[in-house]
VOGU-3710 file (C-alpha; in Angstrom, 3 decimals, decimal comma):
1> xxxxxxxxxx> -288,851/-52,527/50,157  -291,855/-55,208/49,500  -293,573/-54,763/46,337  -297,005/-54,482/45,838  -298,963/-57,604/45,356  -300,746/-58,114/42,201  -303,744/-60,693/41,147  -303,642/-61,074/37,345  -306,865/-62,956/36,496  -307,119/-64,552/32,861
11> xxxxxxxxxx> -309,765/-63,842/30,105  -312,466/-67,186/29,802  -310,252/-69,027/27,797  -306,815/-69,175/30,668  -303,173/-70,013/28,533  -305,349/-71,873/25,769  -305,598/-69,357/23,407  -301,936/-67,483/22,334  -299,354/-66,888/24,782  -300,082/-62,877/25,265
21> xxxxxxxxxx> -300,445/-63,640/28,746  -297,040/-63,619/29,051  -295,526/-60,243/28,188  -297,814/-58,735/30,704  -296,178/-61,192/33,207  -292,797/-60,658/32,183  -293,059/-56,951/32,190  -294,606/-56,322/35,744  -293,047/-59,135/37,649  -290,039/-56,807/37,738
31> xxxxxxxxxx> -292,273/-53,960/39,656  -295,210/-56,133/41,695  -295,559/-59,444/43,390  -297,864/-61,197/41,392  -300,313/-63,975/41,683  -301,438/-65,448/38,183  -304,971/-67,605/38,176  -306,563/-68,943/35,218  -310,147/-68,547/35,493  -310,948/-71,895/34,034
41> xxxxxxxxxx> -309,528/-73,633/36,545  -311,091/-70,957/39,286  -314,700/-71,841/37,653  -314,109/-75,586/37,716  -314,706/-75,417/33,819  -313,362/-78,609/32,281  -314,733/-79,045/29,298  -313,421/-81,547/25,711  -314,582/-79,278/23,736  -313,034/-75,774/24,112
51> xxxxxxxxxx> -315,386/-73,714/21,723  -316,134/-69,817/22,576  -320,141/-71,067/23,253  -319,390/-74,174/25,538  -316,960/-71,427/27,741  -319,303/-69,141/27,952  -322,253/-71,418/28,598  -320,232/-72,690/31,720  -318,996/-69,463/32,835  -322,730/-68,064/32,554
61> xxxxxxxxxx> -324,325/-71,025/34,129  -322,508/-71,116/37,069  -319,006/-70,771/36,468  -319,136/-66,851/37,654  -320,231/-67,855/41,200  -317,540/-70,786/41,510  -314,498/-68,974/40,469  -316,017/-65,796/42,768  -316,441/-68,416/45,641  -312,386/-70,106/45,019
71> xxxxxxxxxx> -310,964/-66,296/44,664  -311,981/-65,313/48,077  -311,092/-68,194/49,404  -307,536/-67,632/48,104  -307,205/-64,040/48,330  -307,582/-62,540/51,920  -305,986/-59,466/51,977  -305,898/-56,364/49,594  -304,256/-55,975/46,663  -304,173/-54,522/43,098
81> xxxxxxxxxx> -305,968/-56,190/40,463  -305,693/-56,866/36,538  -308,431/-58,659/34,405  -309,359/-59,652/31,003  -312,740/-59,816/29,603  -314,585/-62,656/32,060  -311,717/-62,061/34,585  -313,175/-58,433/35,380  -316,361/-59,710/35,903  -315,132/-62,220/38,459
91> xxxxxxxxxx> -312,993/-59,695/40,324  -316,279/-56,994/40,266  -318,345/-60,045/41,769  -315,884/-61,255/44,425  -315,105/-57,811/45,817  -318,625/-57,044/45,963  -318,798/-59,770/48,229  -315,787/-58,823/50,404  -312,717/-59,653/48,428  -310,427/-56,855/49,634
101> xxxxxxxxxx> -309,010/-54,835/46,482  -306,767/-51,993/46,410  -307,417/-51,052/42,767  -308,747/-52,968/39,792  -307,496/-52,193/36,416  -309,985/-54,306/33,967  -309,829/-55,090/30,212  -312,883/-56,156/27,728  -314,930/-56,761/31,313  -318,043/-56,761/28,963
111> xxxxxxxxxx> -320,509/-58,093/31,404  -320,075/-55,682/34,081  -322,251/-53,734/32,207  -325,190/-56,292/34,310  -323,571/-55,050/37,256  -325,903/-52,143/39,460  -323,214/-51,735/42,348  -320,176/-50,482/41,955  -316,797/-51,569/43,585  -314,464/-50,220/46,411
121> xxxxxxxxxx> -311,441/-48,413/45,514  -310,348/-47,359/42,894  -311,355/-48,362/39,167  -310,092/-48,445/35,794  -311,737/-49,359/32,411  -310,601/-49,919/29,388  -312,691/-51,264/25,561  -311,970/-51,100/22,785  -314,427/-48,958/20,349  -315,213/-51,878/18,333
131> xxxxxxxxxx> -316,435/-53,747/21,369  -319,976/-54,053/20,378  -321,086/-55,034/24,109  -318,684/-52,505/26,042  -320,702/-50,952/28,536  -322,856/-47,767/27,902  -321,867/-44,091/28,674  -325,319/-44,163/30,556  -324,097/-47,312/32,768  -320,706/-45,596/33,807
141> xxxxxxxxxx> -322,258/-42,505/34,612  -324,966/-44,340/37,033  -322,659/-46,637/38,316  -319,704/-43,932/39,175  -316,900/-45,964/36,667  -314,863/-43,721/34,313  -314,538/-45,633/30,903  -311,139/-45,439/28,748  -312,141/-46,459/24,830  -309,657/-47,214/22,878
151> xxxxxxxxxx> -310,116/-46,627/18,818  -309,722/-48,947/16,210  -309,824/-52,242/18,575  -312,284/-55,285/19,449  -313,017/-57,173/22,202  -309,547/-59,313/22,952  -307,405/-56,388/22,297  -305,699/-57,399/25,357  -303,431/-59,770/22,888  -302,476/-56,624/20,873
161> xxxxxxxxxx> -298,931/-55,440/21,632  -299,873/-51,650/21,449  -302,140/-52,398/24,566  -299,908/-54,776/26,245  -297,681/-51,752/26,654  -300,329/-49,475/27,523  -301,832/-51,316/30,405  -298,039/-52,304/31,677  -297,476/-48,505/31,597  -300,706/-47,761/34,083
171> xxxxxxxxxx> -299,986/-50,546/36,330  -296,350/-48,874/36,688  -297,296/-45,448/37,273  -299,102/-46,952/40,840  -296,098/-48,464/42,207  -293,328/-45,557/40,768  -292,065/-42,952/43,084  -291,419/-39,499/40,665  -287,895/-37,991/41,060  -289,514/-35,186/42,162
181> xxxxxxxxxx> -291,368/-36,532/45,424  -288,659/-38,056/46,202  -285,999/-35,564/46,332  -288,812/-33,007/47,945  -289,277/-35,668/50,679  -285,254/-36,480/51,174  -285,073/-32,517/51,418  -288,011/-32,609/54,247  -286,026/-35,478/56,369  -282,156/-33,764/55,967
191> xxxxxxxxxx> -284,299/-30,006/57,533  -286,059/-32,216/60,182  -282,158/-33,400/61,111  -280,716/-30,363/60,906  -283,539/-28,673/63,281  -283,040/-31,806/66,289  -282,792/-29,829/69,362  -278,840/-30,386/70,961  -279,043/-31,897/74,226  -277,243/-29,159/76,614
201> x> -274,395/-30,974/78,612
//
């Protein structure tokens, strides 16, 4: 059976800050094919000085667009999707400009609350309640996005074990047959046998 192909796409600051990256990786690699990109390096952001301003000046000013531009270049057919924080943005741009997407599962994706058109397939967003620049109830509603909040958490939540497990969980439920579907759908093949029509001699 092939698994399901996954794009895990960083938050703004790639493998530079902590390695929390890596328990998400470690966990779902065992259930989905997965395809790791640090934004940074999608956006062509190089920069000495690694400070949470100059990032997010070069993401802002043009960053967005390159790393959009490089991801559809890369990714040509669909798959499921997980993002942190800028990484949601970046998936919600590309696939708005064709980047075929099965589902997208975003974190802290802050600035698609700018966004006016929503994407294909099927969505799911999660803040935490301390995210002071989470996206509105107003701004779901209009753009047809359910929002999960979860209490008690800021913006790079992500990192927080609780969450880790949480997200992991989600992503599993999409690739997981239940015991139940599969024993109704064994019992639907062994009555199609049984009901073959013998060949007289």
């Amino acid at each position: 059976m092939n698994s399901e192909r996954l794009v895990v796409l960083s938050d703004m600051w790639g493998p530079k800050k902590g390695m929390w990256i890596t328990s998400y990786l470690a966990y779902l690699q065992q259930y989905y094919e997965i395809e790791y990109y640090d934004i940074q390096q999608l956006a062509n952001v190089d920069l000495l000085k690694q400070t949470e301003k100059n990032i997010h000046t070069a993401f802002v000013e043009g960053g967005v667009d390159t790393a959009v531009s490089h991801l559809l270049k890369k990714e040509t057919k669909p798959a499921h999707y997980l993002a942190f924080s800028m990484g949601g943005s970046i998936a919600w741009k590309a696939n708005l400009k064709g980047l075929p997407m099965k589902s997208l599962y975003a974190v802290s994706a802050t600035r698609v609350r700018k966004e006016v058109e929503r994407v294909d397939g099927d969505v799911k967003m999660l803040f935490g309640s301390k995210d002071l620049y989470r996206p509105s109830t107003k701004w779901s509603e209009t753009i047809g996005v359910e929002l999960e909040v979860v209490e008690n958490f800021g913006h790079e939540m992500y990192s927080d074990s609780q969450v880790i497990q949480k997200v992991c969980l989600d992503l599993l439920k999409k690739v997981m047959v239940k015991p139940e579907q599969e024993k109704k759908t064994a019992k639907i093949k062994v009555l199609a046998k049984k009901n073959i029509p013998q060949k007289t001699p």
